[in-house]
NUFIGU-548666 format. One record per residue (C-alpha): residue in one letter; x, y, z. Coordinates in steps of 0.02 Angstrom, whole numbers, padded with zeros to 5 digits, always signed. Layout:
AXYZ
...
***
This chain:
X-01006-00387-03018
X-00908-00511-02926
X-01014-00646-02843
X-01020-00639-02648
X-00912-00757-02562
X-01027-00915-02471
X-01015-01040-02337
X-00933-01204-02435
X-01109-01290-02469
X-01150-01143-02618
X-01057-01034-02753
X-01189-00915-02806
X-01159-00785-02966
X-01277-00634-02988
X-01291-00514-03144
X-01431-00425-03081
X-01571-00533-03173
X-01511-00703-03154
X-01444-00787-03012
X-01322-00954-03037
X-01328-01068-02870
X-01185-01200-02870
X-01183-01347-02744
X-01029-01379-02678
X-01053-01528-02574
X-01136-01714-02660
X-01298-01631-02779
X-01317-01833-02761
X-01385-01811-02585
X-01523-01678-02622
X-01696-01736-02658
X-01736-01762-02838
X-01574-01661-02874
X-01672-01512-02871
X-01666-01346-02741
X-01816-01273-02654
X-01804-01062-02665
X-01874-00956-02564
X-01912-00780-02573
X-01920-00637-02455
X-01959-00783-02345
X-02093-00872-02453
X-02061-01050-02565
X-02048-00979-02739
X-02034-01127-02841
X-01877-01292-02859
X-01751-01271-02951
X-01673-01424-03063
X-01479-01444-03045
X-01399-01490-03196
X-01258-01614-03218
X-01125-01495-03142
X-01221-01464-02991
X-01290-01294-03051
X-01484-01222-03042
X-01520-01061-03121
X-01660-00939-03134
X-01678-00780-03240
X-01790-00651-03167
X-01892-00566-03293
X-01975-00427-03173
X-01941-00404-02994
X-02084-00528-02914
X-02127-00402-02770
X-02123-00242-02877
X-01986-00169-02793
X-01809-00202-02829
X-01725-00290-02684
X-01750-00455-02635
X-01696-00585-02518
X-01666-00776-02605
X-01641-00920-02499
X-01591-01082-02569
X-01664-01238-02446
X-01617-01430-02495
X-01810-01445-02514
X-01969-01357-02487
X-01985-01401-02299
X-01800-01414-02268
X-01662-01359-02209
X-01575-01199-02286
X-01414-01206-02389
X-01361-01038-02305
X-01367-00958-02122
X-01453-00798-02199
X-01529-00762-02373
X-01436-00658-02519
X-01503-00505-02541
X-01507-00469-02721
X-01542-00282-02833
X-01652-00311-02989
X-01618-00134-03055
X-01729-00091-03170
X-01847-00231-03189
X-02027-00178-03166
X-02163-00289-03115
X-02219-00364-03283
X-02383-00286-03261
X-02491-00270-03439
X-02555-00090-03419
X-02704-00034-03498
X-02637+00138-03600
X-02739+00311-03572
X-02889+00282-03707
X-02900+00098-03689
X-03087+00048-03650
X-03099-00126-03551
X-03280-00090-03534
X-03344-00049-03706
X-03397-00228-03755
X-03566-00292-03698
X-03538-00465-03590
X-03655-00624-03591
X-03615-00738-03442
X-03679-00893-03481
X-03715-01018-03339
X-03777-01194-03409
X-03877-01289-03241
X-03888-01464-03199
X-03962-01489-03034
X-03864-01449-02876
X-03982-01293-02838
X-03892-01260-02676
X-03750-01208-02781
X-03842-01149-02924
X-03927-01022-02808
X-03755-00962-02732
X-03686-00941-02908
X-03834-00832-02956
X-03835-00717-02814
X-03637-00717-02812
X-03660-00645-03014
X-03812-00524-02951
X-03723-00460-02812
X-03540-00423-02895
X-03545-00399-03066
X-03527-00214-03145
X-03530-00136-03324
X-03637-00188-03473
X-03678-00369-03447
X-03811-00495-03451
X-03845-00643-03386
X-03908-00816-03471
X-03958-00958-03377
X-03999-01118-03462
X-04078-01266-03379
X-04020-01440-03457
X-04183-01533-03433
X-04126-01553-03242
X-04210-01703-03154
X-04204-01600-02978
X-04380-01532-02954
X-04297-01380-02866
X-04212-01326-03005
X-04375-01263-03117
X-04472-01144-02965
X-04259-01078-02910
X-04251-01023-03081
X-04421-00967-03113
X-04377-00824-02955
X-04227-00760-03083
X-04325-00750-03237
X-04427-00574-03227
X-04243-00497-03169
X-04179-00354-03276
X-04039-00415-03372
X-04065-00612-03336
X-04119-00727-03470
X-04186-00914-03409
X-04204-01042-03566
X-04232-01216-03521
X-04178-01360-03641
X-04355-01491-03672
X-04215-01622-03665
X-04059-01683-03597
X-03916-01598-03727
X-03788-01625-03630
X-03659-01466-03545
X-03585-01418-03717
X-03718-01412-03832
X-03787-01310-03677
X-03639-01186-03684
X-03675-01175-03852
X-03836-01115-03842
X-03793-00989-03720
X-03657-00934-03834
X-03778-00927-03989
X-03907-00829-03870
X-03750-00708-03823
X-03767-00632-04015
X-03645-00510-04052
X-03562-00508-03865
X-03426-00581-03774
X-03470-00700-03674
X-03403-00767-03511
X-03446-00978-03476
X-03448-00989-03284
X-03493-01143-03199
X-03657-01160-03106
X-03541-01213-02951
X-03452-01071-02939
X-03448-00922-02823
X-03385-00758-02896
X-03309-00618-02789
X-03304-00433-02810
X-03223-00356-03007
X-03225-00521-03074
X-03301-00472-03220
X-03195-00306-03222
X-03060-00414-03190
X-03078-00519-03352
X-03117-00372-03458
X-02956-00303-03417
X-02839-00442-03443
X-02934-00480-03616
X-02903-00310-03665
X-02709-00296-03612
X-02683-00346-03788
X-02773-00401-03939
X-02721-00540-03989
X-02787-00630-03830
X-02953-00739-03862
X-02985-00809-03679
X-02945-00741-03499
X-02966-00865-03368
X-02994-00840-03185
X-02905-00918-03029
X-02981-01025-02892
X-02972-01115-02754
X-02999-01301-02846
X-02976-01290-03035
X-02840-01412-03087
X-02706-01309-03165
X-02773-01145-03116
X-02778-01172-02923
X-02701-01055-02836
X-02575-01040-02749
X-02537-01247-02778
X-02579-01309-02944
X-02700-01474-02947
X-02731-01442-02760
X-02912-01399-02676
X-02836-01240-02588
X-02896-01171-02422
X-02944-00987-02431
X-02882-00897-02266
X-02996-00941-02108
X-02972-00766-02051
X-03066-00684-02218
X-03223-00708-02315
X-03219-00753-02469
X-03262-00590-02526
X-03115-00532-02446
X-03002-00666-02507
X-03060-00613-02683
X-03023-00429-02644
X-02836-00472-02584
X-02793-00545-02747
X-02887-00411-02843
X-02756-00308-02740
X-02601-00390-02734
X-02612-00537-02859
X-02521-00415-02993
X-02551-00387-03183
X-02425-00506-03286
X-02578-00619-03333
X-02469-00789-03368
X-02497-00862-03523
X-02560-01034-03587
X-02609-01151-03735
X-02790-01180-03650
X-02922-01088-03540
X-03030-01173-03400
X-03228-01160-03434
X-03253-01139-03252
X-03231-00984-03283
X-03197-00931-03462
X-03195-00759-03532
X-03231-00784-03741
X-03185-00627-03862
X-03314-00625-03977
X-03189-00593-04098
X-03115-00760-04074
X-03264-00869-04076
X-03328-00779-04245
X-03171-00842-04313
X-03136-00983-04233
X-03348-01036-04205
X-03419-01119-04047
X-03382-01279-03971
X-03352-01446-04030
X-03522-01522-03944
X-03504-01691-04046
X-03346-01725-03972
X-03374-01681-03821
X-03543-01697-03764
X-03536-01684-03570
X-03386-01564-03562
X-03221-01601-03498
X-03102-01566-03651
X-03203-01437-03774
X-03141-01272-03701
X-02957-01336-03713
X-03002-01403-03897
X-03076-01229-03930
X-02926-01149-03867
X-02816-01263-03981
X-02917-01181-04107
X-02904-01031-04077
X-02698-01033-04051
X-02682-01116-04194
X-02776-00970-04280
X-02634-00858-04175
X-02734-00811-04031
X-02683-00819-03838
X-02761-00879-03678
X-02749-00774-03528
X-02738-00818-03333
X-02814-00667-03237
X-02746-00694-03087
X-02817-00547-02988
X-02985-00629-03036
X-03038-00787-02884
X-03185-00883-02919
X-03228-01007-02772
X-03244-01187-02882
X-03343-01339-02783
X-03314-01465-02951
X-03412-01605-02979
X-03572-01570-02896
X-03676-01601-03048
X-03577-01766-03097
X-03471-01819-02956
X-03318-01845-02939
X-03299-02033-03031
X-03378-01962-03182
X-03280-01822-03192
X-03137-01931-03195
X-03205-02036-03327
X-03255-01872-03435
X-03094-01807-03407
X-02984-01951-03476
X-03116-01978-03640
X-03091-01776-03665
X-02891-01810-03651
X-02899-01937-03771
X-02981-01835-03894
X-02872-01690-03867
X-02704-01781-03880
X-02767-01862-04047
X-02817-01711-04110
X-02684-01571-04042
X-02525-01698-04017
X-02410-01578-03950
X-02545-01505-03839
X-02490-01586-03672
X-02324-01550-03693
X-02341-01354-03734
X-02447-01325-03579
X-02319-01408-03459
X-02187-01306-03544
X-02280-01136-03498
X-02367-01209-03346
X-02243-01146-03226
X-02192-00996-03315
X-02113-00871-03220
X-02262-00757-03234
X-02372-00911-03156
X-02255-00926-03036
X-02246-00738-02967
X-02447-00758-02967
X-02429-00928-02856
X-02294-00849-02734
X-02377-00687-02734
X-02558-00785-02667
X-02459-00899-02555
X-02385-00745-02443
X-02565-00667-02444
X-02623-00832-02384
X-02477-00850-02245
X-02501-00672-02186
X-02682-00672-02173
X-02784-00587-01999
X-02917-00528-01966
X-02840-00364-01928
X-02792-00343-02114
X-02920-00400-02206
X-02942-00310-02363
X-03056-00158-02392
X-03118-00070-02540
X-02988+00056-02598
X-03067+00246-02620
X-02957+00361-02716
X-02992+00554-02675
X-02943+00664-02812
X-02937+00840-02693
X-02783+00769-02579
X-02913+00745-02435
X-02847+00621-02295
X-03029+00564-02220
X-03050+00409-02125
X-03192+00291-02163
X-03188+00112-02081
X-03269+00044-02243
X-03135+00104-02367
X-02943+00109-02374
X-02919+00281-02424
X-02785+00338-02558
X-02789+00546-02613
X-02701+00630-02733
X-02634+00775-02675
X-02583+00912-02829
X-02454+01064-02784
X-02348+01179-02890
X-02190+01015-02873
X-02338+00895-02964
X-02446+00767-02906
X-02422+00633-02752
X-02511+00493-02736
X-02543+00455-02555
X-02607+00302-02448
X-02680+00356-02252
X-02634+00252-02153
X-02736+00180-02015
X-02661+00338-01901
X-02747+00450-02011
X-02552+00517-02086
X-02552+00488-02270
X-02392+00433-02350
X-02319+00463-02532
X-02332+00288-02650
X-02323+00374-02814
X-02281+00540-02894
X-02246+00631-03053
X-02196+00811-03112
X-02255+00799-03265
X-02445+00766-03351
X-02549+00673-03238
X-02657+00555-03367
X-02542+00430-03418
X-02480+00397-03222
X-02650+00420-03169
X-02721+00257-03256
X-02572+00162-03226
X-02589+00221-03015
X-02768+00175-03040
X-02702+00007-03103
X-02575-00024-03012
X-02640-00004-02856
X-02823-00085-02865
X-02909+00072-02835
X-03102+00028-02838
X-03202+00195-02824
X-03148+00375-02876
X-03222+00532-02779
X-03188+00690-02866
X-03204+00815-02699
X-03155+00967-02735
X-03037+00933-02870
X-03008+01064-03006
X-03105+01021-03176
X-02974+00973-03273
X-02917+00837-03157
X-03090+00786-03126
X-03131+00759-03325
X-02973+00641-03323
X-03001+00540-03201
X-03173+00537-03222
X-03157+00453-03403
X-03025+00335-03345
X-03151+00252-03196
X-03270+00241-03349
X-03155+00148-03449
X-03072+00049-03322
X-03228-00017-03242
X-03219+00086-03077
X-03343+00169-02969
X-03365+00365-02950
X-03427+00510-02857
X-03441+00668-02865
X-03533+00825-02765
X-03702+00822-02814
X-03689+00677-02935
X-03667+00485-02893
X-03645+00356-03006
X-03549+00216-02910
X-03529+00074-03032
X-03717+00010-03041
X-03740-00167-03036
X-03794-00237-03201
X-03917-00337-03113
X-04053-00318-02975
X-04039-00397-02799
X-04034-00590-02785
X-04229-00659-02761
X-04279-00677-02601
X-04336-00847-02507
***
């Protein structure tokens, strides 16, 4: 297609993936020689101009999941625009990069050891804890290992945990230092996958669902790690920032919109984050443990580990529709930290030379992008009026209102099955449909569209078998007449004071 015609400052060619922006006025006089681009009224990402004055971008799927889209080119982030209104633009065709789960797939079937190694800070120790009792689903334990901790809260906090179904406490006689600690907990893990999460963390609802899926969306993937508020690289929605979560939502809610809306590309890097590190057992029997001689106190070994394992051809996730709330450095503050972290680069640039350089060539990926732009418009758009619910799929096409759930229904007829969202006003809308067989669309709707909990109704048998092995397999809660089995907790309720 010919390219529209533009006010003088831009030429701007489209092929329906990637768009060419040419400045036509002094590229000299922009900032850094670089354009800020917005989309559907949200900063995307800069773009660098090359020596003729040209920035380009390829779009791989369409970021929104829906094919128009509205591109505005500013002469920097907080600038002024380089047009009076925005191109609208028709990616025909391009998906939304999501990594499906197929019909069969089983992101649950592994048993899961979270591992938290403790250092003192029992004020967030005891959040951690009761964040894992109160949202974690599936077959799981968890392992809790005291490193000697000087704190004398520490020992009787613990000590409440330690009779818990499913909760293992094992306390080091000595100092041993946060990997050797990991490595325990990964030893005590035996045959499972196991999940290092940092005892100053808060987790939010699916987060372990969450991992288990983007670990499974292939198999050659060794690590999945989560998103968060304050974890260097894998802040969202600015990297190496301490982000604010929305005022107008809980964190549990927070967690719950990017469980929604964060979508399923799962960008891709050379390393993982142990703040939050999901391990496939498969990788760490042949890749083993970590490196605890080099790095004693943390701060390098899960990136040296994941060095390992690429080199071995595995590949590190980012589940991005899993938010873990970070505090960093409460155990060490923040000047050690610093010190750790530039011993652990050392290492890891003698070691793995071209290590720095791969992750900023995949660091802002265009998946990581969509992820970062995608968060940033939740973020901007947040109220308390649309905070997000738990999303209840009914398989009998009923439209019932319940303030505690966002209902969905599926409603079947002799033209096929419609997937339907009601609407606040009670009138349910179509999202989804298909003529043909209903399992394949069925897990990717389920997908897709975040649903949490399935309730069978009255739903004819054949429908109900379907779905009712896909909620299994896909980590989801379900109901039925007569029967209820909505996603257990692997754990009891937090200890009381």
């Amino acid at each position: 297609m010919a390219p529209p015609r533009l006010p003088l400052l831009l030429d701007a060619g489209w092929d329906g993936r990637r768009l060419d922006l040419r400045v036509a006025a002094d590229a000299a006089s922009l900032p850094e020689r670089r354009l800020a681009l917005d989309l559907d009224g949200t900063y995307f990402c800069d773009l660098p101009l090359d020596a003729r004055g040209v920035a380009s971008i390829a779009f791989a799927f369409a970021p929104a999941g829906r094919p128009r889209l509205a591109v505005l080119p500013r002469q920097r982030r907080d600038g002024a625009a380089l047009l009076p209104a925005p191109l609208q633009l028709d990616l025909a065709d391009a998906g939304d990069g999501a990594l499906l789960l197929a019909p069969g797939s089983d992101a649950m079937a592994a048993e899961v050891a979270i591992v938290v190694p403790v250092y003192d800070a029992p004020d967030d120790v005891a959040r951690c804890l009761a964040s894992v009792l109160r949202h974690t689903t599936g077959r799981a334990r968890l392992i809790v290992i005291d490193d000697a901790s000087p704190d004398p809260r520490i020992a009787p906090l613990l000590d409440r945990y330690a009779g818990l179904r499913g909760v293992q406490v094992l306390r080091n006689a000595a100092n041993r230092g946060f990997t050797a600690t990991a490595n325990r907990g990964i030893e005590a893990a035996g045959t499972a996958d196991v999940v290092l999460l940092n005892a100053d963390t808060e987790v939010g609802p699916h987060w372990l669902t969450g991992l288990r899926r983007a670990v499974a969306s292939r198999p050659d993937i060794a690590s999945a790690t989560a998103v968060s508020d304050n974890a260097g690289a894998f802040s969202v929605p600015e990297l190496e920032c301490e982000n604010a979560l929305p005022a107008a939502w809980s964190f549990d809610e927070t967690a719950r919109a990017l469980w929604q809306h964060a979508g399923l590309a799962y960008p891709m890097l050379p390393t993982g984050n142990g703040f939050c590190l999901y391990l496939r057992r498969a990788a760490l029997d042949a890749v083993g443990v970590l490196d605890a001689e080099a790095f004693a106190q943390g701060y390098g070994e899960e990136n040296d580990w994941c060095q390992r394992a690429a080199a071995a051809g595995w590949r590190h996730a980012i589940a991005g529709t899993v938010l873990v709330r970070h505090a960093r450095s409460r155990s060490f503050g923040h000047a050690r930290r610093i010190a750790l972290g530039a011993a652990g680069m050392a290492v890891l640039r003698a070691r793995w030379p071209r290590y720095e350089a791969d992750v900023g060539a995949s660091l802002y990926s265009y998946e990581r992008r969509v992820l970062d732009w995608r968060v940033r418009r939740l973020y901007a758009a947040a109220t308390a009026a649309n905070a997000p619910r738990p999303r209840r799929l009914r398989l009998d096409g009923a439209a019932d209102l319940d303030a505690a759930f966002e209902t969905w229904s599926l409603a079947s007829g002799a033209e096929g099955r419609r997937l339907l969202r009601v609407g606040a006003d009670g009138v349910a809308r179509t999202v989804e449909e298909t003529a043909g067989p209903i399992e394949r669309p069925l897990w990717e709707w389920l997908q897709r569209h975040a649903i949490e909990t399935v309730t069978a109704g009255a739903a004819d048998a054949a429908l109900t078998q379907i779905a009712r092995d896909a909620a299994a397999r896909l980590g989801l809660g379900w109901s039925e007449p007569g029967r209820i089995a909505d996603n257990p907790r692997s754990f009891g309720d937090p200890p009381h004071d």
